[in-house]
C-alpha positions in Angstrom: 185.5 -16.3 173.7 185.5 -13.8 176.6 183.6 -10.9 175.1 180.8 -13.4 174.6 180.9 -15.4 178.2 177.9 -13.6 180.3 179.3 -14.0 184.0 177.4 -12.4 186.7 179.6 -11.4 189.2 178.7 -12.1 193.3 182.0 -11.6 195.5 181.8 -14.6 197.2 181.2 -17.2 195.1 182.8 -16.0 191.9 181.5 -15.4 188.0 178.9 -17.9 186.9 178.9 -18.7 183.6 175.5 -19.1 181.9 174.1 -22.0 180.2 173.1 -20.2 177.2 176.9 -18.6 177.2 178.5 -21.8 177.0 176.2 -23.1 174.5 176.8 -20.2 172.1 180.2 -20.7 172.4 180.3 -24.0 171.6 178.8 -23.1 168.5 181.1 -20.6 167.1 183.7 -23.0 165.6 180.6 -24.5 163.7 178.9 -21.7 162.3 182.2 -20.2 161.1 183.5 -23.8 159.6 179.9 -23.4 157.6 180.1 -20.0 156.7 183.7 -20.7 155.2 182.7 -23.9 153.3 179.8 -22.1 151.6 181.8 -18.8 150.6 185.1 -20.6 150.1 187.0 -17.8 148.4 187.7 -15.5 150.6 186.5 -16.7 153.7 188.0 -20.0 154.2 191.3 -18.3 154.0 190.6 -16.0 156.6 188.5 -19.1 159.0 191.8 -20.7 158.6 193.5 -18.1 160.8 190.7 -16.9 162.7 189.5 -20.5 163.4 192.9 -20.6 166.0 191.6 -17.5 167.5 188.2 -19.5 168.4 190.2 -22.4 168.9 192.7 -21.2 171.7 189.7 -19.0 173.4 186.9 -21.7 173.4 189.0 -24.9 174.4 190.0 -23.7 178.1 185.9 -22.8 178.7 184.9 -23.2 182.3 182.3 -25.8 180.6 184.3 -28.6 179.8 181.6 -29.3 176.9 182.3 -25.9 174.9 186.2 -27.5 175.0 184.9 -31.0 173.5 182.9 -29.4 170.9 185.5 -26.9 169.6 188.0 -29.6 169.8 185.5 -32.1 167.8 185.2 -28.7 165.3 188.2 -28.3 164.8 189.7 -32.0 164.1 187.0 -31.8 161.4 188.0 -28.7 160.1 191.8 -28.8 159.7 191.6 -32.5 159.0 189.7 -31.9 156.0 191.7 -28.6 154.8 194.9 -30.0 155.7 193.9 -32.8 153.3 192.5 -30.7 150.7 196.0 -28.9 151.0 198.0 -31.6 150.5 196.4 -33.2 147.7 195.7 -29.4 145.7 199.4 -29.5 145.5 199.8 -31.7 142.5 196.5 -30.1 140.6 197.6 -29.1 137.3 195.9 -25.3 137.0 192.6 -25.8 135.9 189.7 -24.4 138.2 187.7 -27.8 138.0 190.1 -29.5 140.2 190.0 -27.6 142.7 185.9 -27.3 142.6 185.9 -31.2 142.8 188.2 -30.9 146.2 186.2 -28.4 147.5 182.8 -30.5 146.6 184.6 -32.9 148.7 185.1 -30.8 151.2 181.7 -29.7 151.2 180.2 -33.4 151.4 182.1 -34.2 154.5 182.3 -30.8 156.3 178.1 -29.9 156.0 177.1 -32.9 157.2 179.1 -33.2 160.3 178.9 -29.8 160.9 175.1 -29.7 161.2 174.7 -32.9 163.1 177.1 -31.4 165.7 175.1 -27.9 166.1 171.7 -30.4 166.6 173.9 -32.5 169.2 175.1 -28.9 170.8 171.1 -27.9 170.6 169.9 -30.9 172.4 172.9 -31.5 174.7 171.7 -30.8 178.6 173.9 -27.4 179.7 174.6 -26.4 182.5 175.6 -22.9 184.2 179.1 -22.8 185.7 181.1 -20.8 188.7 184.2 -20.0 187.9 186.0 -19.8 191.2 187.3 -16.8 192.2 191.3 -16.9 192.6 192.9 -17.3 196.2 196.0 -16.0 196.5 198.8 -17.9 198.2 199.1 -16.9 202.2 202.7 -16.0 203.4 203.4 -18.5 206.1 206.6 -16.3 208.5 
């Protein structure tokens, strides 16, 4: 996510990309994946959508890590809805149903979801440069 990416900028050498940047943002598919299974109604509608936002933004990081744990997220995530999806479909209406799908979907999200903020926590980070572009020289 570029608003939250701290660079400082030098001329020379580029941006550099904190540590404490990328480790934030490796976080951000987490906490909102927590946040939606704990307020499912409306919120993991709208994680759904938003969740490609984080998705697209975080996986091209500078820090390859911040990639690998929003891609790790995210298989979680839409695995687990994309299940629960599938399976709702052929719920007669009757709101216990679908509280036993999302209790499923509770079980295995939680879990996961905490162990991978502890693993992002104690993972070693470090701060990045993000080269500066050089454009192409014209060669006549």
């Amino acid at each position: 996510m570029t608003e939250f990416i701290h660079a400082i900028e030098d001329e020379e050498e580029g941006k550099i990309v904190s540590a404490a940047s990328s480790r934030r943002a490796a976080k951000w598919f987490n906490y909102g994946t927590l946040v939606a299974i704990l307020v499912p109604l409306p919120l993991a509608i709208f994680w759904t959508g938003m969740s490609m936002l984080i998705y697209a933004l975080n996986k091209h990081h500078p820090n390859p890590k911040v990639g690998h744990y929003t891609q790790r997220a995210a298989y979680r995530f839409y695995g687990v809805a994309g299940t629960a999806l599938a399976v709702s479909v052929f719920f007669p209406v009757n709101i216990k149903y679908y509280l036993v799908i999302w209790a499923i979907a509770a079980t295995v999200l939680i879990p996961w979801t905490i162990y991978d903020l502890y693993r992002i926590n104690h993972d070693t980070w470090f701060d990045c440069v993000i080269e500066p572009h050089q454009p192409f020289e014209d060669d006549q």
